[in-house]
C-alpha positions as CSV (number, residue, x, y, z in Angstrom):
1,X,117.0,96.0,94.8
2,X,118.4,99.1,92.6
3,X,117.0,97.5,89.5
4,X,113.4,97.1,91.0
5,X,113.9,101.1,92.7
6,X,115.2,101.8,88.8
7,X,112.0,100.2,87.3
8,X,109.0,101.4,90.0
9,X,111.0,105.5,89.1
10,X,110.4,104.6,85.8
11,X,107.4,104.1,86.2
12,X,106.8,106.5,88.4
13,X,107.3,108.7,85.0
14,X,105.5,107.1,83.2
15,X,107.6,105.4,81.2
16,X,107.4,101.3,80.7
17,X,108.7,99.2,82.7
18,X,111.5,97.0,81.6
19,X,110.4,93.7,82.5
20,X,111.0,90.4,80.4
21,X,110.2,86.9,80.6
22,X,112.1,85.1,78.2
23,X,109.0,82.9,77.2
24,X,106.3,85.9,76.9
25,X,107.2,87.3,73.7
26,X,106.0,91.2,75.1
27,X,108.9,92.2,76.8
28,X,107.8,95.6,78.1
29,X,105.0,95.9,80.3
30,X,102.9,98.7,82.6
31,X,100.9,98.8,85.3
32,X,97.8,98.9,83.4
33,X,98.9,95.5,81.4
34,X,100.1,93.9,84.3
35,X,96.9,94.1,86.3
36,X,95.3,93.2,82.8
37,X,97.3,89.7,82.9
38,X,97.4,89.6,86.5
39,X,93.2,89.7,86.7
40,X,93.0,86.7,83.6
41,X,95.1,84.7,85.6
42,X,92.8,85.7,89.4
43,X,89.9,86.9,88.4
44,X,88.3,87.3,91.5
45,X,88.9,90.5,93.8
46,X,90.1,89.6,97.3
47,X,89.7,91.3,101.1
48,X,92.4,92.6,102.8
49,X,91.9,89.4,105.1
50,X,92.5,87.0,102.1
51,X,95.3,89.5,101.0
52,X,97.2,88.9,104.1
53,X,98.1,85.2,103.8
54,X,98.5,85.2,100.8
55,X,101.3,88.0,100.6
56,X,102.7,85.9,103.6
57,X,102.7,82.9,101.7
58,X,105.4,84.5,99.1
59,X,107.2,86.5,102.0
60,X,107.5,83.3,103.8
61,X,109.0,81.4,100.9
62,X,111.6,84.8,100.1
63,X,112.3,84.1,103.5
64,X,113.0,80.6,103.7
65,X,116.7,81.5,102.0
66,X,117.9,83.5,105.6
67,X,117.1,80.1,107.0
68,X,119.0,78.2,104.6
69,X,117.6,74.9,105.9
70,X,119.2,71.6,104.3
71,X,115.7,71.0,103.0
72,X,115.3,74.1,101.4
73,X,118.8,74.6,99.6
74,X,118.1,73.0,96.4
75,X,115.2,75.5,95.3
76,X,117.7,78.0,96.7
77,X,118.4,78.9,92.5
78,X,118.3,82.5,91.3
79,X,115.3,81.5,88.8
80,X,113.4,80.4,91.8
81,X,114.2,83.7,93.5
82,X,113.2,85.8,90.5
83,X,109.6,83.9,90.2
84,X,109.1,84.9,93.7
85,X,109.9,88.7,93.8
86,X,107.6,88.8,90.7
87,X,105.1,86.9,92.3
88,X,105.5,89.3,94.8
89,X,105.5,92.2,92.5
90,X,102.3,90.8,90.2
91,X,100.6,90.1,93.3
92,X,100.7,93.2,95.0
93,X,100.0,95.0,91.4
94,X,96.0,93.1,91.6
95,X,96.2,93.5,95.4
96,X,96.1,97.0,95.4
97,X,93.3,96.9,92.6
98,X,91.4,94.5,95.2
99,X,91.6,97.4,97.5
100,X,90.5,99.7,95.0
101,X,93.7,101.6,95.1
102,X,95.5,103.1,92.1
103,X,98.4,101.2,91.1
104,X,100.4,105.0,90.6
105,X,99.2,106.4,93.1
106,X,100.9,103.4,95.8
107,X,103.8,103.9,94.1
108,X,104.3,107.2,94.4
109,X,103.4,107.4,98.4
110,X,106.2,104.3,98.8
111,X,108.6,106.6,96.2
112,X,108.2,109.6,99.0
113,X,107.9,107.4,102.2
114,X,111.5,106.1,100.5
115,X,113.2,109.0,100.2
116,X,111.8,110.7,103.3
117,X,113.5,106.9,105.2
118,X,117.2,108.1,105.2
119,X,116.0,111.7,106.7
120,X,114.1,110.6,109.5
121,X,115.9,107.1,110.4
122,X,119.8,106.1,111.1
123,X,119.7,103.6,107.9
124,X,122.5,103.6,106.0
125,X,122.2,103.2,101.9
């Protein structure tokens, strides 16, 4: 969780983002670029009503390892894991584009809703 917080700061100052895929020979990747591959891959624009399953879909499978069902426990692998927090993170990269929000400019009200948490909450870091 610290690495991803690491990479969306970075970002957030405009500086690439570190991520690599050991089979995609461009290791470094921004926003712009992602939602470039992410839209080749999807190109059609969805609602916030298709949005909605379909973020659940990938929440639900992060999910399934706090219910550590027998069934379930083989695909419990840390590649399977990473796949799904970057589906996560691809998705919501095109989703916001759906929604005709700016990539940067989500980040940057998550970046202060973050560091505003800890003030007015009793979570602990």
């Amino acid at each position: 969780m610290r690495e991803l917080v690491r990479s969306v700061t970075m970002a957030h100052s405009k500086q690439k983002i570190g991520l690599t895929d050991n089979s995609n020979p461009v290791n470094k990747m921004d926003f712009h670029s992602l939602l470039k591959l992410s839209r080749k891959i999807w190109p059609d624009k969805l609602t916030l009503p298709e949005i909605i399953p379909a973020m659940g879909k990938i929440f639900g499978d992060i999910c399934k390892w706090q219910r550590n069902a027998t069934k379930d426990i083989r695909e419990h692998t840390p590649k399977e894991l990473q796949k799904e927090l970057g589906n996560m993170i691809l998705s919501t990269i095109r989703w916001c584009d759906d929604l005709n929000f700016k990539v940067e400019d989500c980040i940057n009200s998550a970046i202060k809703a973050q560091k505003d948490f800890p003030k007015t909450s009793n979570f602990q870091n």
